[in-house]
Residue frames relative to the residue before (quaternion, step in Angstrom):
aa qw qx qy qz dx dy dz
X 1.0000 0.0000 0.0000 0.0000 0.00 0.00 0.00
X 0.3302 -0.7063 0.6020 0.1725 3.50 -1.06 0.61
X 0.0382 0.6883 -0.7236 -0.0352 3.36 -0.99 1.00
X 0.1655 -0.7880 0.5882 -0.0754 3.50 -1.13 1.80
X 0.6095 -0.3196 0.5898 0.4226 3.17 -1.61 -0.35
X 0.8089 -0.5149 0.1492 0.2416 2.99 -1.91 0.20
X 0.5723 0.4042 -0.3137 0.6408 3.74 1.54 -0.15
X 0.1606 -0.8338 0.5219 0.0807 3.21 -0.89 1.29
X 0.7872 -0.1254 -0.3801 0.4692 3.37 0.78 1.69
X 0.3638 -0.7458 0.5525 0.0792 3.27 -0.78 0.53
X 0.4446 -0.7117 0.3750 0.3939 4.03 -0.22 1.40
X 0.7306 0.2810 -0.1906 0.5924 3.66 -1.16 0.31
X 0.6139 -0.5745 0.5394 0.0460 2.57 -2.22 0.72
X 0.3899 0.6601 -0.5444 0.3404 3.63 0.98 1.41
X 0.8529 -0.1795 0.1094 0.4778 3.62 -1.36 0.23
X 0.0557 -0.8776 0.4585 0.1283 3.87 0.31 0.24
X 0.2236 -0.7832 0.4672 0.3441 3.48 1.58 -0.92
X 0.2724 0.7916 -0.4511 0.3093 3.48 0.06 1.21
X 0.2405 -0.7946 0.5112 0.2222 3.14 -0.47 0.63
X 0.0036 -0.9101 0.3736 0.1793 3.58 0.58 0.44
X 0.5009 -0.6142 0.4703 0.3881 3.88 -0.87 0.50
X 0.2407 -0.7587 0.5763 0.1853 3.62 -0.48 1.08
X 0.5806 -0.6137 0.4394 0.3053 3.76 -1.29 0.78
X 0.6589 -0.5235 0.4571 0.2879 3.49 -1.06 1.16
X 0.8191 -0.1530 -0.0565 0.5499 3.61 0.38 -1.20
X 0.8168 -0.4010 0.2036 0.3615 3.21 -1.57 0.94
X 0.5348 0.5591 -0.3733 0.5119 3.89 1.44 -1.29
X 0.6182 0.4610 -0.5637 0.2958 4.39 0.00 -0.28
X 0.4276 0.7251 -0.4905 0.2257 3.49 1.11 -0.91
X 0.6128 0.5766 -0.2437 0.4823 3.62 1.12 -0.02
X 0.0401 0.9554 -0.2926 0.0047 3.30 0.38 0.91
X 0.6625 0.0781 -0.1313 0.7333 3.29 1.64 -0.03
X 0.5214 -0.6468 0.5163 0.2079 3.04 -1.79 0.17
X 0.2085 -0.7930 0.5517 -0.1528 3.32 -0.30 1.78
X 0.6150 -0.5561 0.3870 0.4035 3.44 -0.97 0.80
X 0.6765 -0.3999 0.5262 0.3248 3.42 -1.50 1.15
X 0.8971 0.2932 -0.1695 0.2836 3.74 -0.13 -1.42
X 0.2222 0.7152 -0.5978 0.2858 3.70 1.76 0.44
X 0.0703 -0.7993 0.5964 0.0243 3.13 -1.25 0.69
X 0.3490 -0.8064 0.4041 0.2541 3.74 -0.73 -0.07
X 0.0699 -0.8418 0.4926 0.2094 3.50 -0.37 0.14
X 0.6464 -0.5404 0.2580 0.4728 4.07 -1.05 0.19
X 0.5429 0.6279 -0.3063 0.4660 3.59 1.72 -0.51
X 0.7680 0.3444 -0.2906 0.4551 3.77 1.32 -0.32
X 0.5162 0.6221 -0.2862 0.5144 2.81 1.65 -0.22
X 0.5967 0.4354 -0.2347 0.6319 3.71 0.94 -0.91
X 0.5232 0.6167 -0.3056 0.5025 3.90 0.69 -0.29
X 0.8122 0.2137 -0.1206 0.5292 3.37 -0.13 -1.64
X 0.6398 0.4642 -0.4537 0.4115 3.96 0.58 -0.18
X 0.5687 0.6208 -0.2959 0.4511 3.43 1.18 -0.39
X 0.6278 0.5778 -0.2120 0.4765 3.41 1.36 -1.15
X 0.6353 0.4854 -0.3107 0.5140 3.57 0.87 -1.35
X 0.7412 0.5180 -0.3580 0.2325 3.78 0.47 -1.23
X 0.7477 0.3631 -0.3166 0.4571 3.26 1.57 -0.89
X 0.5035 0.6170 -0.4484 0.4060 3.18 1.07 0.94
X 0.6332 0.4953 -0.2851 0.5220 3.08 1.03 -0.94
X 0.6303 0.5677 -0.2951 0.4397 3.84 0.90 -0.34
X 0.8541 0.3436 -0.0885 0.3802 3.19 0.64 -1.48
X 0.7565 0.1792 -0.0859 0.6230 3.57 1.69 -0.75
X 0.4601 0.6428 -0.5517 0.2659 3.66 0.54 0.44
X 0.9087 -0.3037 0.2156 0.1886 3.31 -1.11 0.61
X 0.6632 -0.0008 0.3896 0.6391 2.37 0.62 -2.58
X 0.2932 -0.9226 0.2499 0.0205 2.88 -0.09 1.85
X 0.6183 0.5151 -0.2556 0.5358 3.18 1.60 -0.30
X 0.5740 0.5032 -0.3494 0.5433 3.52 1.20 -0.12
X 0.4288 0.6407 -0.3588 0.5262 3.82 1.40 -0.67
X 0.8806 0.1451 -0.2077 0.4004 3.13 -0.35 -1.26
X 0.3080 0.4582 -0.6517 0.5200 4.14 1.34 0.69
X 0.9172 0.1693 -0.2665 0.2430 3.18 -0.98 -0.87
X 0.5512 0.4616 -0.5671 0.4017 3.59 0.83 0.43
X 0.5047 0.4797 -0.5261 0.4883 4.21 1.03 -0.90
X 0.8975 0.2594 -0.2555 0.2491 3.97 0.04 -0.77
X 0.3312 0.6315 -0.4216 0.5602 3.20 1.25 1.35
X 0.6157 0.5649 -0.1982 0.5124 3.01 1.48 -1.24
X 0.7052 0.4217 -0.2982 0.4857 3.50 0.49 -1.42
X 0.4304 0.7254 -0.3555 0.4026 3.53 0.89 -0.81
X 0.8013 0.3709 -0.1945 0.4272 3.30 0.05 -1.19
X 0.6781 0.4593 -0.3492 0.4553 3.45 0.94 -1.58
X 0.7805 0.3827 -0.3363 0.3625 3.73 0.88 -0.53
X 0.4895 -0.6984 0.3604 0.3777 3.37 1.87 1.09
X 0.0093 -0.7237 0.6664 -0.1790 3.56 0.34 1.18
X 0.9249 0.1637 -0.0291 0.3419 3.43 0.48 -0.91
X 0.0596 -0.7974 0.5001 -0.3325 2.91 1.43 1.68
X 0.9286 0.2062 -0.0052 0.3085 2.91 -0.95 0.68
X 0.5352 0.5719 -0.3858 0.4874 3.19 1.88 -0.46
X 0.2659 -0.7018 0.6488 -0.1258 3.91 -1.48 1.15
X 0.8269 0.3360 -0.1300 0.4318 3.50 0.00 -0.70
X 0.5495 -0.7320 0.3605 0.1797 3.32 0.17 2.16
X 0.6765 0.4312 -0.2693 0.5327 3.80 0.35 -1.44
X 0.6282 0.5995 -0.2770 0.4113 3.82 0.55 -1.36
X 0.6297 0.5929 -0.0853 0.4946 3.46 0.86 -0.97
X 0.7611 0.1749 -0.0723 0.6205 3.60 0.61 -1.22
X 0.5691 0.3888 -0.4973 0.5269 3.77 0.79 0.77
X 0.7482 0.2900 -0.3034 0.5139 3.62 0.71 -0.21
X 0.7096 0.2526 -0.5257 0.3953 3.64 0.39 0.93
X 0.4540 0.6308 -0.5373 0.3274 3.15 1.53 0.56
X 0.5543 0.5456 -0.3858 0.4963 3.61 1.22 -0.91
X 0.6972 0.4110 -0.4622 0.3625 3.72 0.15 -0.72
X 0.6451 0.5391 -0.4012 0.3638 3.50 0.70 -0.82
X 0.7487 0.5678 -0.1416 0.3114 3.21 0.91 -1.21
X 0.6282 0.4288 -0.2731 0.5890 3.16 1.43 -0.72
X 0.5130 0.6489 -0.4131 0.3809 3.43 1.04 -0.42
X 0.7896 0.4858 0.0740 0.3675 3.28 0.53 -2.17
X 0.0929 0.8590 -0.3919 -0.3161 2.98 1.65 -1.22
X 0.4927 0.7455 -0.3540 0.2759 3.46 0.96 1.19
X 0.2483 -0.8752 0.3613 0.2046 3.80 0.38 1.25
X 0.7097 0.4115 -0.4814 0.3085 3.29 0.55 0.81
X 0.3863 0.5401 -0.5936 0.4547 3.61 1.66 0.72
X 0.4104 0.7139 -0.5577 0.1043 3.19 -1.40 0.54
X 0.5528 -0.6880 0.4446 0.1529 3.38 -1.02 1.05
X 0.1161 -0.7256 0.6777 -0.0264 4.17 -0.49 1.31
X 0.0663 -0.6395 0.7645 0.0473 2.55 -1.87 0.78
X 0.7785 0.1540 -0.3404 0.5043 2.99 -1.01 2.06
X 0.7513 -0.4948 0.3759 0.2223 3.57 -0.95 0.54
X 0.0385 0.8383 -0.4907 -0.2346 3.25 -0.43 0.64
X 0.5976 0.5769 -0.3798 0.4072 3.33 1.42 0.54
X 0.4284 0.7537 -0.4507 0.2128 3.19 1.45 -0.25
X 0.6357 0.5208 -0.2027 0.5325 3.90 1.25 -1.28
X 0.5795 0.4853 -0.4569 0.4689 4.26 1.00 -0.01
X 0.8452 -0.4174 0.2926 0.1605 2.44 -2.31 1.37
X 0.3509 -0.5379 0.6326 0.4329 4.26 -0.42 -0.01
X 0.6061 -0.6680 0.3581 0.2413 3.42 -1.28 1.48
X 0.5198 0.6350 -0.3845 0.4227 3.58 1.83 -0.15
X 0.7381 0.4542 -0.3103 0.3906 3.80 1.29 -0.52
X 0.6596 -0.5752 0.3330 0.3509 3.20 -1.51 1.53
X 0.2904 -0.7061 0.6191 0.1838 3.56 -1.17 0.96
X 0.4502 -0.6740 0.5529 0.1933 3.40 -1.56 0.94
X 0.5524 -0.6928 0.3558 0.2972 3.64 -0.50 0.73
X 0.3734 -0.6953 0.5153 0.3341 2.82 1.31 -1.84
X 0.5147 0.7069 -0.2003 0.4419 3.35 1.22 0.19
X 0.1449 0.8916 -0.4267 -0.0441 3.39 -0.63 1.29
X 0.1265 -0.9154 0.3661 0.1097 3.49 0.17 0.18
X 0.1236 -0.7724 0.6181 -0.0778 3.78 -0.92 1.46
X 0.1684 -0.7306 0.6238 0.2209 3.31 -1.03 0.29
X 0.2880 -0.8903 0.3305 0.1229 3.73 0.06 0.78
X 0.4810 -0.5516 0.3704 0.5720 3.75 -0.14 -0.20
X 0.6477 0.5757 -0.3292 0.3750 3.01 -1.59 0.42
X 0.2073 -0.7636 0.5311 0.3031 3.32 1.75 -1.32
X 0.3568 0.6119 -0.5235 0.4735 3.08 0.92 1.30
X 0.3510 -0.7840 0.5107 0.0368 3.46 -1.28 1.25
X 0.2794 -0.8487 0.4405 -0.0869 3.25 -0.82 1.28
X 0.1838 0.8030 -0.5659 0.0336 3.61 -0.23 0.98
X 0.1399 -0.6740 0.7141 0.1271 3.72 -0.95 0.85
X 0.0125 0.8354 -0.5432 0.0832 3.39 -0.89 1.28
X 0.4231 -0.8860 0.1758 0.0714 3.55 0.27 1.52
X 0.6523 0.0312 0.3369 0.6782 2.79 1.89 -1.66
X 0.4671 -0.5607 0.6576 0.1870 3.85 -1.40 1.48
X 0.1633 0.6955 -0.6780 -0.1730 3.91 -0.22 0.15
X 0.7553 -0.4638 0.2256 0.4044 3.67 -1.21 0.05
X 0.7581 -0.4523 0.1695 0.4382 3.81 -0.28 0.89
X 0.5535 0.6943 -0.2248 0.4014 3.68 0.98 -1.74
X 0.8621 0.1978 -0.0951 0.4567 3.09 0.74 -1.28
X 0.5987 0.6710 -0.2667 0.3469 3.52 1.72 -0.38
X 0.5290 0.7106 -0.2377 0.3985 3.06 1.45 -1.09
X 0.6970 0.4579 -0.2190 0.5065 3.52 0.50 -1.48
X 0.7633 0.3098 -0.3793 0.4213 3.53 0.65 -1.01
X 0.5035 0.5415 -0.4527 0.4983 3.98 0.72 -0.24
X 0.5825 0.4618 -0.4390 0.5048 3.87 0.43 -0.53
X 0.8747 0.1042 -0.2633 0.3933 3.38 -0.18 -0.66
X 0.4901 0.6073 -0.5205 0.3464 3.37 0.69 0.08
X 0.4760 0.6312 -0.2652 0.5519 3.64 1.37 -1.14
X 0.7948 0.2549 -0.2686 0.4808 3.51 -0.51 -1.22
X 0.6113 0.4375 -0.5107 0.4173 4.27 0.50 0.00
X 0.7780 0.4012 -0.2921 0.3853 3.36 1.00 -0.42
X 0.6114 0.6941 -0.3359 0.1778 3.47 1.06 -0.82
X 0.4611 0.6409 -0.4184 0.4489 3.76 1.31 0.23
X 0.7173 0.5171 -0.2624 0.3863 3.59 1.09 -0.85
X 0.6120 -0.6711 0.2742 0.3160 3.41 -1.30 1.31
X 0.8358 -0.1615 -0.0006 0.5247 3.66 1.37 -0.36
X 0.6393 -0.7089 0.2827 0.0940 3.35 -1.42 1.11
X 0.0621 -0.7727 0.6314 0.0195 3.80 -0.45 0.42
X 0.1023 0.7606 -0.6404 0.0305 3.38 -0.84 1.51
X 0.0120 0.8486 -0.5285 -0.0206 3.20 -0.90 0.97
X 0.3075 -0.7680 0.5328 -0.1786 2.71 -1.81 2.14
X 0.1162 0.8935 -0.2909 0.3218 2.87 1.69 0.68
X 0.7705 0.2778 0.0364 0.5725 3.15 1.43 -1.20
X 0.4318 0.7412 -0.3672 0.3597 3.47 1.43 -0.10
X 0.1339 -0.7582 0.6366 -0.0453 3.10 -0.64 1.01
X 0.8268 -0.2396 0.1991 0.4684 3.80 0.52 0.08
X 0.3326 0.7719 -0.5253 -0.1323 3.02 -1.63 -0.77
X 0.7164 -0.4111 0.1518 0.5429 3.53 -0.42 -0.94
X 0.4605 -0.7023 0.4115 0.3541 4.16 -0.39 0.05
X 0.6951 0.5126 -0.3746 0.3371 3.26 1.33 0.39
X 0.2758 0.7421 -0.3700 0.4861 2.68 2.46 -0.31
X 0.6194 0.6505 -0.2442 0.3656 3.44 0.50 -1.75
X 0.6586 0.4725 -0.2671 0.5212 3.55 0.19 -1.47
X 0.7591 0.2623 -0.3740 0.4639 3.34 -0.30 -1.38
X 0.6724 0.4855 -0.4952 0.2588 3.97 -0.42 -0.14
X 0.5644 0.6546 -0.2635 0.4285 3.06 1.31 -1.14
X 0.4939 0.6585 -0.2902 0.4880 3.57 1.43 -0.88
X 0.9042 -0.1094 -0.2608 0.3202 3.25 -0.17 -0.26
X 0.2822 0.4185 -0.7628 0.4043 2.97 -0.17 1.95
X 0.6908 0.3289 -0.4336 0.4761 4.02 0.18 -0.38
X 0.6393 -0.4907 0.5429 0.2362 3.04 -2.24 0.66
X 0.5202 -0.6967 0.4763 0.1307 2.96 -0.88 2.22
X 0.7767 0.4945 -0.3563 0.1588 3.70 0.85 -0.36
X 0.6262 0.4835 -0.2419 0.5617 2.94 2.39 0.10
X 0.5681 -0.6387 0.4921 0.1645 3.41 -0.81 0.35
X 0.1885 0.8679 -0.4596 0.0083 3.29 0.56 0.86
X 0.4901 -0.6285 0.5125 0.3196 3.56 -1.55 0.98
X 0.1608 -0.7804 0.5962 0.0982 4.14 -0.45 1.04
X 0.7977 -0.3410 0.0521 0.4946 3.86 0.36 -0.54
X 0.1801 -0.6538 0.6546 0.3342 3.78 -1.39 -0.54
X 0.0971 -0.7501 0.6195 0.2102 2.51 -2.25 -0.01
X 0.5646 -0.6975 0.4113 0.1597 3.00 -0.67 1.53
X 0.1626 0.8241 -0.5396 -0.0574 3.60 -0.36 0.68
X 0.4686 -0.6913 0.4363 0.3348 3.71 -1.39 0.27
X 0.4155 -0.5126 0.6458 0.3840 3.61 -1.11 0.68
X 0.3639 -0.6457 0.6159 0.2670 3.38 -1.75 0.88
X 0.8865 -0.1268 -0.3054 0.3236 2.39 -1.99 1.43
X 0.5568 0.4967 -0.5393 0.3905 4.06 0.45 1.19
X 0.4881 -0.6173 0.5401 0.2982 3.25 -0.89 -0.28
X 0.2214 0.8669 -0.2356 0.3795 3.03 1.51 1.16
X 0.1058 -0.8243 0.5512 0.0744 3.88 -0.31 0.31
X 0.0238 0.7280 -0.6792 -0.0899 2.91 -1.51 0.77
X 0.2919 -0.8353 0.4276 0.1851 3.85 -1.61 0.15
X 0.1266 -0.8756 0.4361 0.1646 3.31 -0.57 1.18
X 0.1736 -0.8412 0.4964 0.1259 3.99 0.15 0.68
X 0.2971 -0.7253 0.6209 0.0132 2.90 -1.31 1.33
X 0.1458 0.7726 -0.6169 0.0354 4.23 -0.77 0.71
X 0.7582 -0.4726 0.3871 0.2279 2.90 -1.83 0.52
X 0.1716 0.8458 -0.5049 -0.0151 4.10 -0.57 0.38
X 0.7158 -0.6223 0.1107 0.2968 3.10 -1.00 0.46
X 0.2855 -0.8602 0.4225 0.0054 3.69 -0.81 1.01
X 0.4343 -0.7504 0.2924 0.4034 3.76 -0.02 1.05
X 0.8459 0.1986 -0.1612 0.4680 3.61 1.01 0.03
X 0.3039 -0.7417 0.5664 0.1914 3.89 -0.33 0.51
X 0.1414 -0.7216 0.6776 -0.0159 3.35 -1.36 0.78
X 0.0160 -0.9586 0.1801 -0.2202 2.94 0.77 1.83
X 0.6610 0.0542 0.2500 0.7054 4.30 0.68 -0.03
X 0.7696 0.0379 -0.4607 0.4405 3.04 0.91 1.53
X 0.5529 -0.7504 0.2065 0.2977 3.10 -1.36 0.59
X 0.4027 -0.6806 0.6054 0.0901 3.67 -1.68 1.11
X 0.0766 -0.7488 0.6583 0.0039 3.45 -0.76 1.17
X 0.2524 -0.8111 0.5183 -0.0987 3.47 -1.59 0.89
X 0.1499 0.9257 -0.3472 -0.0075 3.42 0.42 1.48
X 0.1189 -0.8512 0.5099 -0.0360 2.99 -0.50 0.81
X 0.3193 -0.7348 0.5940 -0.0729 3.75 -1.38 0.74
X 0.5313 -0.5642 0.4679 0.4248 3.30 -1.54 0.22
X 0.6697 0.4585 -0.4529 0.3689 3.76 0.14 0.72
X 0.2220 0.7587 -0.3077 0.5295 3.15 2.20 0.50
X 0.5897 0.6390 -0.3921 0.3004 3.55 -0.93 1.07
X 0.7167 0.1158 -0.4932 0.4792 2.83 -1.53 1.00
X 0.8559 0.3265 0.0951 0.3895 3.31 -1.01 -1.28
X 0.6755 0.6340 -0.0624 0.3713 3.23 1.42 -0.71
X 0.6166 0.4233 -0.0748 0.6596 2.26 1.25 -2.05
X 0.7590 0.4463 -0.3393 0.3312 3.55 0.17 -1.10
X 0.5384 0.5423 -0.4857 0.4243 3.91 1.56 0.31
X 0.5295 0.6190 -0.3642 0.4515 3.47 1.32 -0.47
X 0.8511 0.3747 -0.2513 0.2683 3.03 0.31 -1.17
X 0.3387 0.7687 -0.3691 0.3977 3.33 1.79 -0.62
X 0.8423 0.3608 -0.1748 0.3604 3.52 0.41 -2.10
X 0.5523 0.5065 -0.3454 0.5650 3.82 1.53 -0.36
X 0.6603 0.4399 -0.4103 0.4496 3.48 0.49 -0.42
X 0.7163 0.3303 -0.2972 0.5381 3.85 1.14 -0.68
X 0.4832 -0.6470 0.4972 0.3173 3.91 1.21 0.77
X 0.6256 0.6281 -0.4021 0.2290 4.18 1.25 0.62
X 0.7495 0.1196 -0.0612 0.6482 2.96 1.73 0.50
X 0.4553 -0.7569 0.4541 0.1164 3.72 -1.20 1.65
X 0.2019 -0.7153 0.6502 0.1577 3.61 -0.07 1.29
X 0.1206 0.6633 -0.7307 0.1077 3.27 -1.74 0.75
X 0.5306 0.4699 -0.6100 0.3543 3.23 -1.71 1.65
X 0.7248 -0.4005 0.2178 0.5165 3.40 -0.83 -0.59
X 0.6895 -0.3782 0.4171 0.4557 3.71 -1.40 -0.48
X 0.4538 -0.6817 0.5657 0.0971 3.77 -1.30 0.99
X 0.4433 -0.6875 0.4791 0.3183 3.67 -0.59 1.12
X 0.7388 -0.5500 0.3868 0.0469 3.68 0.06 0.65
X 0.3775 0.8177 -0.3296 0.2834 3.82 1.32 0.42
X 0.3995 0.8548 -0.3259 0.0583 3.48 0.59 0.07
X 0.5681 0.4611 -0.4053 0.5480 3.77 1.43 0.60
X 0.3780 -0.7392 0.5468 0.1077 3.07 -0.91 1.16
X 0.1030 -0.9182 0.3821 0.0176 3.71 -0.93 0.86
X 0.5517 -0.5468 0.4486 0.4420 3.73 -0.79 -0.18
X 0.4064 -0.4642 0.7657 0.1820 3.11 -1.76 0.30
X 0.1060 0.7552 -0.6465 0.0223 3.84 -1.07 0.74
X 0.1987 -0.7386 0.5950 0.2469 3.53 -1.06 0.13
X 0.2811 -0.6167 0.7314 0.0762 3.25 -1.23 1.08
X 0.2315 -0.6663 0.6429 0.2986 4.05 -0.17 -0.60
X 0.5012 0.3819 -0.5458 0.5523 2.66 -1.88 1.22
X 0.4166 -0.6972 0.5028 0.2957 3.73 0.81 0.31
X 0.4714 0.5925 -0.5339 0.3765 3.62 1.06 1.44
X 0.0743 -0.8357 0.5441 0.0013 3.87 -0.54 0.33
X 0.3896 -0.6857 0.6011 0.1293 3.78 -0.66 1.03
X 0.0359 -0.6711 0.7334 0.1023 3.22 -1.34 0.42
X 0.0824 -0.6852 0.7212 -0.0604 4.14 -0.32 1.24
X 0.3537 -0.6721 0.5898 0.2744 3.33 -1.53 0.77
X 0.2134 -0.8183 0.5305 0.0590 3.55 -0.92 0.03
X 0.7847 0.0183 -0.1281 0.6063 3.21 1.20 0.09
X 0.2462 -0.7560 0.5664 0.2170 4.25 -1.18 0.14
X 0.3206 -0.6725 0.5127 0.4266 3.34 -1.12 0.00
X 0.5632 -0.5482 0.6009 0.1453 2.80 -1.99 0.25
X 0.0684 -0.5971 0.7643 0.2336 3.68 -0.94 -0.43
X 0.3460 -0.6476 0.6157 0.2861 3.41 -1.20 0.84
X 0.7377 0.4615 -0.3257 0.3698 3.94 1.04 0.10
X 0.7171 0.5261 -0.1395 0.4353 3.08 1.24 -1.04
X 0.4128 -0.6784 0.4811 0.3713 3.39 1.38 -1.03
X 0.6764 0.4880 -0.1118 0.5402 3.62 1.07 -1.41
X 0.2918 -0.5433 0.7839 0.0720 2.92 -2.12 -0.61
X 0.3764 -0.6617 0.5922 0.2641 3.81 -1.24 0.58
X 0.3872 0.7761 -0.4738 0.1524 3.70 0.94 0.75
X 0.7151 0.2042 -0.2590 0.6163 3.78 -0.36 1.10
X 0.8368 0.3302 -0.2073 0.3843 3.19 0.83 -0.07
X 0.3307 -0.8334 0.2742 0.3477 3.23 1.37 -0.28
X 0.6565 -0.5510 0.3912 0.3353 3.68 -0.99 -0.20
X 0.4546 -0.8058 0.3787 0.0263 3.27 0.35 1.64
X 0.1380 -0.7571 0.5968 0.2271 4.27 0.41 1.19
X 0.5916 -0.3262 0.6941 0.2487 3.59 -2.22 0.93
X 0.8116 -0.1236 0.0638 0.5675 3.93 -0.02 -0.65
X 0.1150 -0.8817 0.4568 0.0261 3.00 -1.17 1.25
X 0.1401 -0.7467 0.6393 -0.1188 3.57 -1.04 1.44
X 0.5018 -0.6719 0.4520 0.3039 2.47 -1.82 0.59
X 0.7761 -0.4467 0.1656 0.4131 3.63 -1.20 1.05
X 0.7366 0.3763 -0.2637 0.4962 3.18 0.59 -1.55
X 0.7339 0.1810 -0.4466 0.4787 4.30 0.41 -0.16
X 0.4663 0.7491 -0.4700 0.0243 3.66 0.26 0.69
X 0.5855 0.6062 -0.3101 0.4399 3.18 1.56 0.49
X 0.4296 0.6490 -0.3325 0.5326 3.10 1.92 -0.39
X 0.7448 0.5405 -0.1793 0.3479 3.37 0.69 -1.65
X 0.6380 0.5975 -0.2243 0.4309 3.43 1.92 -0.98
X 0.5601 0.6019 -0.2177 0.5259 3.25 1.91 -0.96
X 0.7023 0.4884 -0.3102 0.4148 3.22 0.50 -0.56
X 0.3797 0.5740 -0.4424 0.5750 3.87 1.72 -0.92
X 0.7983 0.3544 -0.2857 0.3943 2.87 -0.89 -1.75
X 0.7664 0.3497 -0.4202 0.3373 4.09 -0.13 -0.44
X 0.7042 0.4219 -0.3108 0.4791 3.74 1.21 -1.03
């Protein structure tokens, strides 16, 4: 899932701001199926390492780590690291590891193939992602997959909210979240806070390209047709948690409005670009982190720490039981 700034896509394959859900193992870096017989030469190879560097200079994050791992990409090549490499996917799994181990940041990483090539035409109805259960006990259930872009989130959080908002307490589950957008985020978070304050929920810190420059995007509470209000909201989450996901968890534990419970979250918290290199390869470089407007931080590299901790698969059991004792 792609959690972005405020335009949720931008034509072509420049900086897009996204926060994108990086693959579990190292083998997803493969994102579409591409003929068997793609092949590389040293001219696309010398190409796309070039691409990443003036990214990694001009819009990473953290700029002094940018220009490490772009000088040792660089040296790399001149010392023909990648002689001999051919095999497109092969290729973007080993400059994801360099980047990563470099950066120690899991949402730089190098794709081969498109990951939009296999989405809907922009005319078909998106799915929110949204399930809803009413549980014994009169306990409320939401399984929530994906942040899609606001337009379409909003409506489904309204009514998902107003089926639940009679019950005595809440189960959201993020278990499966891969990402999404951060305004999605905000507006859920809403209705658990008190509609009569305005409340600051997160930022993200982006870089000005190529300065050592900073900008802020701020994220606040607004108003929601129903409140979910003086009772209690549990949040599970897992190692398949992230981005966007993780960063709904951490929001409601940081505002003490809800008890996260399961395992530890993989730790995603700098949102990045989509780039083309050609050759059906594409960079993703962050460009910007969040912020809590309370903490100071973020659960990047480290993930989102559970109030009570279970394993993933009994962590809805374990919520049920909160919410009943």
């Amino acid at each position: 899932m792609l959690y972005r700034q405020s335009s949720f896509l931008i034509a072509g394959f420049t900086t897009i701001s996204i926060l994108v859900a990086a693959p579990s193992t190292a083998s997803a870096e493969v994102v579409s199926n591409t003929a068997q017989s793609v092949t590389l030469d040293q001219a696309a190879v010398s190409k796309a390492i070039g691409g990443i560097a003036v990214k990694l200079r001009e819009d990473y994050v953290f700029p002094d780590k940018g220009a490490q791992a772009a000088a040792a990409l660089e040296k790399a090549l001149s010392e023909n690291a990648y002689a001999g490499v051919a095999d497109p996917a092969q290729f973007a799994l080993q400059l994801t590891e360099q980047l990563r181990a470099i950066t120690k940041d899991s949402h730089m990483r190098v794709i081969f193939g498109s990951p939009f090539r296999n989405q809907p035409p922009p005319t078909a109805p998106q799915d929110a992602g949204f399930e809803v259960r009413r549980l014994d006990g009169n306990i409320g259930y939401i399984h929530l997959a994906r942040f899609v872009p606001p337009e379409v989130f909003n409506p489904a959080a309204d009514a998902a909210m107003r089926r639940l908002s009679d019950t005595a307490a809440l189960i959201i589950d993020m278990r499966d979240n891969g990402g999404g957008h951060p305004g999605s985020v905000a507006y859920l978070a809403s209705f658990f806070l008190d509609p009569a304050k305005r409340v600051h929920i997160n930022d993200l810190i982006w870089r000005n390209r190529g300065t050592s420059t900073f900008r802020t995007e701020s994220f606040w509470s607004s108003p929601t047709p129903v409140s979910y209000l003086g009772k209690p909201v549990y949040v599970l989450v897992g190692p398949k948690t992230y981005s966007a996901g993780e960063e709904f968890a951490y929001d409601l534990q940081v505002l003490k409005r809800a008890t996260v419970v399961g395992e530890k979250t993989r730790g995603g918290a700098n949102p990045g670009g989509l780039n083309d290199l050609g050759s059906d390869l594409f960079v993703v470089v962050p460009t910007g982190r969040a912020e809590n407007p309370i903490t100071r931080s973020n659960w990047g590299g480290v993930g989102v720490l559970p109030d009570v901790q279970a394993a993933s698969e009994a962590a809805e059991s374990t919520a049920i039981a909160l919410a009943k004792g």
